[in-house]
Every structure is written in structure tokens, then in C-alpha cells.
C-alpha positions as CSV (number, residue, x, y, z in Angstrom):
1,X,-0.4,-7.0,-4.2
2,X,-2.6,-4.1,-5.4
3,X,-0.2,-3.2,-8.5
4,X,-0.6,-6.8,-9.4
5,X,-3.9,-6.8,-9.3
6,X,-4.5,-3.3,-11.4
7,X,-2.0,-4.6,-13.9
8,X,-4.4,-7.8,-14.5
9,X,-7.4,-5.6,-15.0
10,X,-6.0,-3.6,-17.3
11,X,-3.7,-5.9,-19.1
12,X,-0.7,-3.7,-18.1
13,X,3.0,-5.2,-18.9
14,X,5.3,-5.7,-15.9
15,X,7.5,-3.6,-17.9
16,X,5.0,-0.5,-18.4
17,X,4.9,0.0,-14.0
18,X,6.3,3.2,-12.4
19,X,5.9,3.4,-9.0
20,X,6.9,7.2,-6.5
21,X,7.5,7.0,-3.3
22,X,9.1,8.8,-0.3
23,X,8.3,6.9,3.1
24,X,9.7,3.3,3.9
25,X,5.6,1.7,3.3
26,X,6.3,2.5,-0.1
27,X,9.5,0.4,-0.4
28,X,7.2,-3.2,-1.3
29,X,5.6,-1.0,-4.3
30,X,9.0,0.1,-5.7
31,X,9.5,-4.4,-5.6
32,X,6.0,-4.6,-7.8
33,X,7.2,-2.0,-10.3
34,X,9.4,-2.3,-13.0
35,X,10.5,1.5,-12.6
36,X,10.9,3.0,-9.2
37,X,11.2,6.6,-8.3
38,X,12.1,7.9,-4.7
39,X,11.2,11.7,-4.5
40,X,13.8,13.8,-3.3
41,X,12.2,15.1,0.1
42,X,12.4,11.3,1.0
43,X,14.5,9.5,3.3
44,X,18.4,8.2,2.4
45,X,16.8,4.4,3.0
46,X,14.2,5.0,0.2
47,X,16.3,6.9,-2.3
48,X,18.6,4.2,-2.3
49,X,15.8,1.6,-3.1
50,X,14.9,3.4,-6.1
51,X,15.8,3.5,-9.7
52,X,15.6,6.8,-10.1
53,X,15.1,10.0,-7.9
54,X,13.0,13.4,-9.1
55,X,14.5,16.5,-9.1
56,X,11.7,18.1,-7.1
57,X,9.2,17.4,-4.4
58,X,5.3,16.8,-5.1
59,X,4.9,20.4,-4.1
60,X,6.9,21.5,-7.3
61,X,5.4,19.1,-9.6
62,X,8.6,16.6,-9.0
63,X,6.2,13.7,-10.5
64,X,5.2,15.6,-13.6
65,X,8.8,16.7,-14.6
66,X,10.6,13.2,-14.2
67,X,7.9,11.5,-15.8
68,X,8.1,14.3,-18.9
69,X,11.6,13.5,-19.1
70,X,11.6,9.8,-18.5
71,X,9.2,9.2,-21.3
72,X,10.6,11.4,-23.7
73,X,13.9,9.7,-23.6
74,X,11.5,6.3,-23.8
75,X,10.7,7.4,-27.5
């Protein structure tokens, strides 16, 4: 619901939504997001919902180095 509402606001495509997550709560936000990204400290369950896993945790900047490589292989 709250993605949907954000992407209204801000006139953001469907398409241009990436959603992390690593606990089953954040299972319904990998549904609202086009691109979905379990980290890898999370559960089996959750890593298999996703699209995509990072190579790291939070703690080792897992978010910053997927999306680095995720949108340079975009352009």
C-alpha cells in the first residue's frame, strides 16, 4: 500500500521500484516492486521470493554495491 502511494506522489513507473528486504513482513513489499532484492543474512523463505539477492549484508554496504551494479548494467 505505502509503495503505491509514494509512487503516485512522485509519478514513479511501476517499473522504476526496487524493494530490500530480509524478514518475512517484507515479503508484500517485494509484490509492490517491480525489482525485489532479499539480502543475504535473510531467511531461505525470503531469498527465494526475491529477484535478486546482495552479495553482502547492510553492515557491509550490501544495498549500495547491488544497486551500483544493478544500475550500471541498466545503462
Amino acid at each position: 500500500y505505502f509503495i503505491g502511494e509514494v509512487m503516485k506522489i512522485y509519478n514513479i513507473d511501476f517499473e522504476n521500484t526496487i524493494s530490500f528486504g530480509d524478514q518475512f513482513n517484507d515479503l508484500s513489499m517485494f509484490e509492490s516492486s517491480f525489482t525485489s532484492v532479499a539480502m543475504c543474512t535473510s531467511r531461505k523463505e525470503v531469498i527465494e521470493k526475491a529477484k535478486y539477492k546482495t552479495t553482502c549484508g547492510c553492515n557491509k554496504e550490501g544495498v549500495y554495491k547491488f544497486l551500483k551494479k544493478f544500475l550500471k548494467n541498466k545503462n
